[in-house]
PLY file of the C-alpha trace (Angstrom):
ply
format ascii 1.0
element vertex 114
property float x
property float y
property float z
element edge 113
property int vertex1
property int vertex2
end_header
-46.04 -1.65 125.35
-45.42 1.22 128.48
-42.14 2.12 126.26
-43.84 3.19 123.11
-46.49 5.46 124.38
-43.81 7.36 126.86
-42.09 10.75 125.64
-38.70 11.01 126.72
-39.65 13.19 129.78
-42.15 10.51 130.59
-39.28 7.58 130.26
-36.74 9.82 132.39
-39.22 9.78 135.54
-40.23 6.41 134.97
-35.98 5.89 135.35
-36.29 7.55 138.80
-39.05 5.41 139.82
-37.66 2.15 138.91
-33.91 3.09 140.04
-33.03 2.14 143.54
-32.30 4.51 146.13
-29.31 5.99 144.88
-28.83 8.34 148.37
-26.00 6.30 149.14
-23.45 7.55 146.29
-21.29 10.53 146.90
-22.35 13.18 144.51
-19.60 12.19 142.05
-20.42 9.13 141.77
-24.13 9.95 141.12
-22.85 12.40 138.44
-20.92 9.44 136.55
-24.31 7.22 137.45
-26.62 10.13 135.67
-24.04 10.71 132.92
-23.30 7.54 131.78
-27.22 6.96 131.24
-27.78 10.35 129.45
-24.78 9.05 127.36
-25.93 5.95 126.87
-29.96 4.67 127.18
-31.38 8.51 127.12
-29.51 9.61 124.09
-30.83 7.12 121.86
-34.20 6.38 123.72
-36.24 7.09 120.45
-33.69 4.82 118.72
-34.13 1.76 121.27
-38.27 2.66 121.03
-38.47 2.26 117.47
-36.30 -0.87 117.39
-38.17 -2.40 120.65
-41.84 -1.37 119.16
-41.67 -1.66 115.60
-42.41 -5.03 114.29
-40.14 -5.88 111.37
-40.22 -8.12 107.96
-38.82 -11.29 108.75
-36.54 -12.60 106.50
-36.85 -16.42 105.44
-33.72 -16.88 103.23
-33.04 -19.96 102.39
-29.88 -21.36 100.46
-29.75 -24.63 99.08
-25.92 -26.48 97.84
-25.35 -29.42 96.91
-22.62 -30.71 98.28
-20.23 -33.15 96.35
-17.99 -36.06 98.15
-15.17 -37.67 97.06
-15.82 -41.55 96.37
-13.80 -42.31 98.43
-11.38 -40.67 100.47
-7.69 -41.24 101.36
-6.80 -42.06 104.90
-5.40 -39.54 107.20
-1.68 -41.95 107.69
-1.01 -41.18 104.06
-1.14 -37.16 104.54
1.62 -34.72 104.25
2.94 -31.26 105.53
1.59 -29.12 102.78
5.53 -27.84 102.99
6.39 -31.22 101.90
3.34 -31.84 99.30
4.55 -28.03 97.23
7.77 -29.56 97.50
6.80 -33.21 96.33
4.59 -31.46 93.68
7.35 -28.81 92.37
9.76 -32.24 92.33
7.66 -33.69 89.85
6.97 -30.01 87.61
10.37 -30.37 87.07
10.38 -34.08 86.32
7.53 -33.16 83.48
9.50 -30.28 82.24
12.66 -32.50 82.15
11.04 -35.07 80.10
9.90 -32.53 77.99
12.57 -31.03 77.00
13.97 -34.14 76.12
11.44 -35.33 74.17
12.08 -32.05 72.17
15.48 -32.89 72.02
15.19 -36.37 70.47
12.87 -34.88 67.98
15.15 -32.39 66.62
17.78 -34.95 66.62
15.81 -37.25 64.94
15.02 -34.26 62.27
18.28 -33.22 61.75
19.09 -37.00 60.74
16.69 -37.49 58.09
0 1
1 2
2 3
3 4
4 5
5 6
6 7
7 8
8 9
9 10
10 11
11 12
12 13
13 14
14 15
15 16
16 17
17 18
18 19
19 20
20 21
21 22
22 23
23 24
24 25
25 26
26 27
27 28
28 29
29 30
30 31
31 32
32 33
33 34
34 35
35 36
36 37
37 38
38 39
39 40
40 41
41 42
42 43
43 44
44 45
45 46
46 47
47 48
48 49
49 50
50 51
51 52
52 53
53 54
54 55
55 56
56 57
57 58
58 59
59 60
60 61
61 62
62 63
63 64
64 65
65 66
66 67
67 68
68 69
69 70
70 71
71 72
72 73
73 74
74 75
75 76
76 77
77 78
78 79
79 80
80 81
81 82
82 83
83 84
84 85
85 86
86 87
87 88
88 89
89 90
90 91
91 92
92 93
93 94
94 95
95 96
96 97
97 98
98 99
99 100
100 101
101 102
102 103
103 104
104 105
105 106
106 107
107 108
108 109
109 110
110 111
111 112
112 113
């Protein structure tokens, strides 16, 4: 509630309030301290006070899918490499191509006899 009544002059000496004694830094090192909080928290403070302050629409989604199983399933012993299942299953492409060409065969043979 203090942050969204506070201008940003307000917030920056309520920073040096809360902030412990920083008297023991070297001057540098306060400079990178200062800096890295104007970079940072101060830069955006009316960003973080709207998105702290402002109460949003909450979003209830919900997604329902039905989910289908298998009847039953294979066991796990009888899997394959999928290397050696493309394999097993290009094996037998060619197996159903081979048949039917000859099936095509026979039938033109059997044509050109009649």
């Amino acid at each position: 509630a203090v942050v969204s009544t506070q201008s940003t002059g307000d917030a920056v000496r309520t920073l040096n309030l809360t902030l412990p004694n920083l008297t023991c830094l070297a001057p540098n090192q306060l400079r990178f301290v200062m800096d890295h909080l104007s970079a940072t928290y101060l830069k955006h403070y009316q960003l973080y006070k709207y998105v702290i302050t402002t109460p949003r629409e909450q979003d209830y989604t919900q997604l329902s899918k039905e989910i289908l199983l298998p009847d039953e399933c294979e066991p796990l012993s009888t899997g394959v490499d999928d290397c050696v299942w493309r394999y097993n299953e290009r094996v037998r492409e060619i197996g159903e191509e081979h048949e039917r060409r000859l099936s095509e065969l026979n039938r033109s043979d059997q044509q050109n006899d009649t």
